[in-house]
C-alpha positions in Angstrom: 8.2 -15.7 -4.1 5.6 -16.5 -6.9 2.1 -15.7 -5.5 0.4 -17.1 -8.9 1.7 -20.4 -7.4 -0.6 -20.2 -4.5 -3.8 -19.5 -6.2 -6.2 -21.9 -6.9 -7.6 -22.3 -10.9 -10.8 -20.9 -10.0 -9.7 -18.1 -7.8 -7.5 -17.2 -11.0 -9.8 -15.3 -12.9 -10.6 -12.9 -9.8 -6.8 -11.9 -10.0 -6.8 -11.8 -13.6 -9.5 -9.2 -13.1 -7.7 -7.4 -10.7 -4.5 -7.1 -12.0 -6.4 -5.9 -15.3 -8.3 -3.5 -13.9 -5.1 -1.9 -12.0 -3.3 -2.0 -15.1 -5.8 -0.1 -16.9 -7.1 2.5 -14.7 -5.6 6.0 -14.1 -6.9 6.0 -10.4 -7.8 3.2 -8.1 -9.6 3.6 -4.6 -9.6 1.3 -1.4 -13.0 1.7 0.7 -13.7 0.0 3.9 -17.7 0.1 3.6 -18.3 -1.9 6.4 -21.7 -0.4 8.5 -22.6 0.9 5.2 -26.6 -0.7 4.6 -27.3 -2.3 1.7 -29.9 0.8 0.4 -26.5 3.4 0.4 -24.0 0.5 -0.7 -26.8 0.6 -4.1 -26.9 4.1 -4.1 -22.6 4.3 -3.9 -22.8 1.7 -6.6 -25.2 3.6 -8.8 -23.5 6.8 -8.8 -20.2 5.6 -9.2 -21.6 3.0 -12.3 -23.1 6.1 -13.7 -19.5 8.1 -14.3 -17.9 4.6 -15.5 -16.3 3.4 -12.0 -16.0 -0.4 -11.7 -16.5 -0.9 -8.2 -15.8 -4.1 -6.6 -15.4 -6.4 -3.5 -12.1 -8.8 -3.8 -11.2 -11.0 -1.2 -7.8 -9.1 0.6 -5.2 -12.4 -0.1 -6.6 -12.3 -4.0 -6.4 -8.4 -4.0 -3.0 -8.6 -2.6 -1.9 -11.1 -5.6 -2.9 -8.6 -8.3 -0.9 -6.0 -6.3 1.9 -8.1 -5.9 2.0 -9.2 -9.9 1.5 -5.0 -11.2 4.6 -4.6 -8.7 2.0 -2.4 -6.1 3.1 -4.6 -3.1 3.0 -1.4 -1.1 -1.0 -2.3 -1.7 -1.2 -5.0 1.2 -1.0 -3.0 3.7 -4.0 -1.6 2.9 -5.6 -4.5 2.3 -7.0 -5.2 5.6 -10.6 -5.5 6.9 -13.1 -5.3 3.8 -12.3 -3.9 0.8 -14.1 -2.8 -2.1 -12.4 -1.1 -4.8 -13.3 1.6 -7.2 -11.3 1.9 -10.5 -11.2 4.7 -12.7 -10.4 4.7 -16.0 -10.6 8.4 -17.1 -10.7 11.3 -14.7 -9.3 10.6 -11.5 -10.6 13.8 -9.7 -14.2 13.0 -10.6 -13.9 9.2 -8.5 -11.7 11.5 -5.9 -14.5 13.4 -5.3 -17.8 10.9 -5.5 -15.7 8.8 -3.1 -15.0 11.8 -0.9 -18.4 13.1 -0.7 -20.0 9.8 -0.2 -18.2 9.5 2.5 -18.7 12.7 4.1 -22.9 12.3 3.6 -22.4 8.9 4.9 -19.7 8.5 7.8 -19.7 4.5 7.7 -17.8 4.6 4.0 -13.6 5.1 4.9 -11.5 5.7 2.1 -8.1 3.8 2.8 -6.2 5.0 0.1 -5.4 4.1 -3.5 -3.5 4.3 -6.6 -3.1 7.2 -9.1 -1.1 6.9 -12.1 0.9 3.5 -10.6 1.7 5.6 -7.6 0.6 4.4 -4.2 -1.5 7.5 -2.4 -3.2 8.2 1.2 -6.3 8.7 2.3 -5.1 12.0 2.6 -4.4 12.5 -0.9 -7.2 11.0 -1.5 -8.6 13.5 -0.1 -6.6 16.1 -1.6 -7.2 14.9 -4.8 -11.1 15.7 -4.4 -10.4 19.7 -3.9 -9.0 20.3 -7.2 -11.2 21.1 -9.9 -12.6 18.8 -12.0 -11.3 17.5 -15.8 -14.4 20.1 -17.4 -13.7 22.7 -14.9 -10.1 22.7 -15.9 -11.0 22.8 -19.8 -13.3 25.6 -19.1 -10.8 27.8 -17.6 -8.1 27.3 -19.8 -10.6 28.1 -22.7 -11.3 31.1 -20.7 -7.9 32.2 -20.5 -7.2 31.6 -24.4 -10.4 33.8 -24.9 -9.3 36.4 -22.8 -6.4 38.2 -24.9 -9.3 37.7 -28.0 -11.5 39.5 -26.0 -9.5 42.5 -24.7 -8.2 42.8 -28.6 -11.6 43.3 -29.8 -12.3 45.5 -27.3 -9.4 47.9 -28.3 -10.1 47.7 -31.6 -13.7 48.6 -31.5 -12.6 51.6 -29.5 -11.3 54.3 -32.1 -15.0 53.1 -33.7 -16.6 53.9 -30.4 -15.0 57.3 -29.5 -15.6 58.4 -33.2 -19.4 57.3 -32.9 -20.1 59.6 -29.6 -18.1 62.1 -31.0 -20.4 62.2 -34.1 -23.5 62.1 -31.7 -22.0 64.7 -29.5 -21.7 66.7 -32.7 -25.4 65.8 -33.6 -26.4 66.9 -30.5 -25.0 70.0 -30.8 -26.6 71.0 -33.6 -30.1 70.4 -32.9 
């Protein structure tokens, strides 16, 4: 059945935002914020705004549209209650875990589920998700590891040097 069929011209552009936004983010995110005030829903905003999240409210039957034309039907049934969602377009851990640890400061935000990499997730992998490291922890290490055989190459080369310059002390030493 064609959804598009059912939507009226001005709702249009809502799903046209929708469907855009879920077909150019690498992670999406469902919320329920309902019993969140309107002081923390600026503050959720803010922070998320500040790393690059677009986080919205859609109504659920337009949201379920979008999902329905990106071929995420599986979407609807999270699409109950209100819904915000929070796209991101470059590292999914980071939204992962501002989501996950907005939530846990402030019990009244729920994270339903979402979307990572055109693959529908739970809140549980949600969840998941925001334990791994980070996108600049990740770079870090693996700089760390290339860095490491350097290191320890240095370090044996320099030795011979070393041994021969306490020696030579030693033998200094001795003297006096």
């Amino acid at each position: 059945m064609d959804r598009t069929v059912m939507v009226r011209p001005e709702k249009a552009a809502s799903v046209a935002e929708i469907v855009d936004n879920l077909n150019k983010s690498t992670v999406a995110v469902l919320t329920d914020y309902r019993g969140l005030t309107a002081e923390e829903m600026t503050e959720l905003r803010r922070g998320l705004r500040d790393s690059g999240v677009n986080f919205k409210i859609f109504k659920n039957t337009l949201a379920t549209i979008a999902a329905h034309e990106t071929g995420l039907g599986e979407l609807e049934e999270m699409l109950v209650g209100p819904t915000a969602i929070a796209f991101g377009f470059d590292d999914p851990i980071a939204l992962a875990k501002l989501l996950n640890d907005f939530a846990k400061t402030h019990g009244a935000l729920e994270i339903k589920g979402g979307i990572l990499e055109k693959q529908i997730i739970t809140s549980a992998k949600v969840e998941e998700l925001a334990k791994l490291p980070g996108r600049d922890q990740l770079i870090a290490q693996f700089i760390g590891m290339l860095n490491m055989p350097l290191v320890r190459l240095v370090t044996v080369l320099n030795k011979p040097v070393r041994d021969l310059a306490v020696t030579l002390g030693q033998v200094a030493q001795n003297k006096e």
